[in-house]
C-alpha positions, 0 to 999 in steps of 0.5 A: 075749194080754194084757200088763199095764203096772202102775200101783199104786194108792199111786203119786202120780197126778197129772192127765193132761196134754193139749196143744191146737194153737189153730191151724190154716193157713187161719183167716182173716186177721181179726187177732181169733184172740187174741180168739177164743182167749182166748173157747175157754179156758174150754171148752179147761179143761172138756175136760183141756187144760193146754198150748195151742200157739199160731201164730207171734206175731211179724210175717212178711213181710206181716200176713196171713201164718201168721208162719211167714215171719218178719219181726221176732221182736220185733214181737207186733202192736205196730208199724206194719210189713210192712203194719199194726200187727197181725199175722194173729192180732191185737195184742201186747194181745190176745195178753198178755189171751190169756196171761193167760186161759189161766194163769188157767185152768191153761192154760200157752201154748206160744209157736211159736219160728222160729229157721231163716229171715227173709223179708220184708227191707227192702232188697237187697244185692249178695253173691258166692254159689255155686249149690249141687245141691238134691239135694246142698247140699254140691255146687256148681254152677258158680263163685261170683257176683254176686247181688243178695239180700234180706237188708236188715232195717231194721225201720223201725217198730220201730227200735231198740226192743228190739233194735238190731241190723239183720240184714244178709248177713253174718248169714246163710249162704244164700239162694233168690232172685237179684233181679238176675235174677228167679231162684230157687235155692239159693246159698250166700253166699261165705264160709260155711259149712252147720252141721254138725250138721244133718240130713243130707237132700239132704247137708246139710240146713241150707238149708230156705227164705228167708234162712237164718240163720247160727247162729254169727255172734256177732250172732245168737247173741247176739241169740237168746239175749237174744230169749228172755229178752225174751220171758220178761220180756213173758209168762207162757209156759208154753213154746216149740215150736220150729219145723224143728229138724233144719234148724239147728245142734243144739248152737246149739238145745242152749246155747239151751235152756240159757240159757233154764234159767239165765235164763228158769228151768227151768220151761218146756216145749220141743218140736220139730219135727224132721219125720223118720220115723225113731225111732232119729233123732229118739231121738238127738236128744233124747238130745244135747238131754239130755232137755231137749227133747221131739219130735213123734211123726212116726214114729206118723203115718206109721204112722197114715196107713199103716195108714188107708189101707192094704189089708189094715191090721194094728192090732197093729203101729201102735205099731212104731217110733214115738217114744212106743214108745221115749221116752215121756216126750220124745214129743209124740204127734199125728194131725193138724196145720196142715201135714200131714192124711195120716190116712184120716177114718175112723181119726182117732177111732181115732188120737185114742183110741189117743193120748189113753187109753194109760198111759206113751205119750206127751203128746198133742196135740189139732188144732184142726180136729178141735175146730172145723173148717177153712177148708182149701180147696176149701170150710170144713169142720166138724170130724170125725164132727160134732165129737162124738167127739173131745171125748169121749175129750179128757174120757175121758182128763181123768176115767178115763184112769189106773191100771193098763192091760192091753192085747190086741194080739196076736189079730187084725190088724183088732181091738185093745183095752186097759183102764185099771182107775182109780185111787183119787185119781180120778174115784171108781177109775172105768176104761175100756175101748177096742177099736179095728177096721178091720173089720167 
């Protein structure tokens, strides 16, 4: 049965648009990743990429770290703290000839945001706290206490360069680590509270590591606020990806973007993060964002890896219930990424083409594994299929992947298919055609 989704041939037909994750966790701490990026943009440009997401630039607990743990969002690899002037990936220069590079490649950098936590801190502080259940955040185990927290940040080599606040207890709401007593768990500082409007996981799922940041203090609030317009001042970006957004308050992120609409302007991309299964979920988010914010597809990864890894896999079905299927123009669809590889090797390919060739599906974004390889342990590995097909169908969608599609989903469960008939402003009206099978 065939089932035509029309694109006419007088409709505007613009290029296709393709993000490029320029990371993944174990490249090594050689602080020359800016460098080697800036190195790629040229070949990125030929295969159709026009957003590159790039790792956490700031400084995280040490120098070597992925940034993830972060330490001063205003340190780009320009001050002499947590271990070294640089960060993993290299200098604040570095990374400004990075930008540069890519915009001038029509390549618009995507800047990885970390609003959740802080680590790192330079000092103790004695705080009263209360355990909370880890199963249940709202749920208190015991009576409040005395710990000892790490949440001292003197940022002694930035100083007050940029920013004069230094973080102190008082801006945050929880922590996971007693110094007094070498222990771990979860507290909740006395006289806070979670966010509300979180993901409601374990409870509450405010508290997801570290220092967790309290979001309504007027020094945060303020601070964030104006870290996003110093960071908009300092590059040409062509956006943010946000990072863990169902672990903070969502009217905070909301009054966030809109700042950056008043003061950055109107014309950067922003993605989240929000690592739930679930496409009601994520769809009500972006609805309460307004449309500004798009998601990563989790949903179709699930699905993915179910159907790569399962016994009897029915391809018709590898569509239900994902984002795309419900807000394509807000999905950030995906196979792969720096924290999670569940999709069998034998269905990236597929996956890839189902992502990138598909009309009204989605943006999708390509790993950086699956261009160059990973040093992921026990041993580095080259990318998949020895780095040939992905690069194929990244071009495929760059020339051919326009027009009217019609697609065959409903015959068998191991073999599916659809075509792409072209459009006139492109690559000459040429199409294409993909089947996908599980089966032999």
């Amino acid at each position: 049965m065939e089932t035509i989704h029309l694109i006419p041939d007088d409709a505007p037909c613009s290029s296709n648009r393709t993000i490029f994750q320029g990371f993944e966790w174990y490249i090594p701490a050689d602080h020359q990743h800016w460098t080697r990026l800036a190195s790629l943009i040229p070949q990125l440009a030929t295969l159709g990429i026009t957003s590159m997401w790039i790792p956490p630039a700031y400084k995280g607990a040490w120098f070597t770290s992925n940034g993830y743990d972060v330490y001063d969002l205003y340190d780009l690899g320009e001050f002499q703290q947590r271990g070294a002037r640089c960060t993993k990936w290299g200098t604040k220069e570095e990374l400004a000839r990075l930008v540069d590079v890519a915009n001038g490649n029509g390549i618009g950098v995507l800047f990885d945001a970390v609003f959740n936590h802080r680590t790192g801190a330079d000092r103790t502080e004695k705080a009263v706290a209360v355990k909370v259940d880890p199963q249940d955040r709202l749920k208190e185990v015991g009576k409040p206490y005395k710990i000892e927290a790490w949440t001292k940040f003197d940022f002694p080599g930035r100083g007050n360069t940029y920013s004069p606040l230094k973080w102190n207890k008082e801006h945050f709401n929880g922590v996971d680590h007693d110094h007094r007593t070498k222990s771990q768990a979860i507290w909740r500082l006395q006289g806070k509270k979670w966010a509300y409007d979180v993901d409601e996981e374990l409870g509450n799922y405010d508290f997801l590591m570290c220092g967790n940041i309290d979001h309504s203090h007027p020094d945060v609030r303020r601070d964030l606020f104006y870290w996003v317009e110093w960071l908009g001042s300092q590059f040409r970006l062509g956006g943010l990806r946000i990072d863990a957004v169902k672990h903070y308050s969502a009217s905070f992120l909301r009054d966030l973007m809109m700042h950056i609409d008043q003061t950055v302007g109107k014309d950067w991309f922003m993605v989240g993060e929000y690592w739930r299964a679930d496409a009601k979920v994520l769809s009500a988010y972006i609805e309460y964002m307004n449309h500004r914010l798009s998601l990563f597809d989790v949903p179709l990864v699930e699905s993915f890896c179910n159907i790569s890894r399962g016994v009897e896999p029915d391809l018709r079905k590898v569509f239900e219930g994902s984002l795309a299927a419900t807000k394509p123009a807000n999905a950030v669809t995906f196979v792969v990424n720096h924290d999670t590889t569940p999709v069998a090797p034998f269905f990236i390919p597929i996956a890839y083409a189902l992502i990138l060739l598909r009309a009204n599906f989605g943006l999708p974004c390509v790993f950086w594994g699956d261009l160059y390889g990973s040093h992921a342990p026990p041993h580095a590995q080259g990318p998949p299929h020895g780095g040939l097909l992905i690069p194929r169908l990244m071009l495929a969608r760059k020339l051919w992947a326009y027009g009217t599609e019609a697609s065959y989903f409903s015959d068998s469960a191991t073999c599916i298919g659809f075509t792409r008939f072209g459009h006139p402003a492109r690559s000459g009206g040429a199409g294409l055609a993909v089947i996908a099978n599980t089966g032999w």
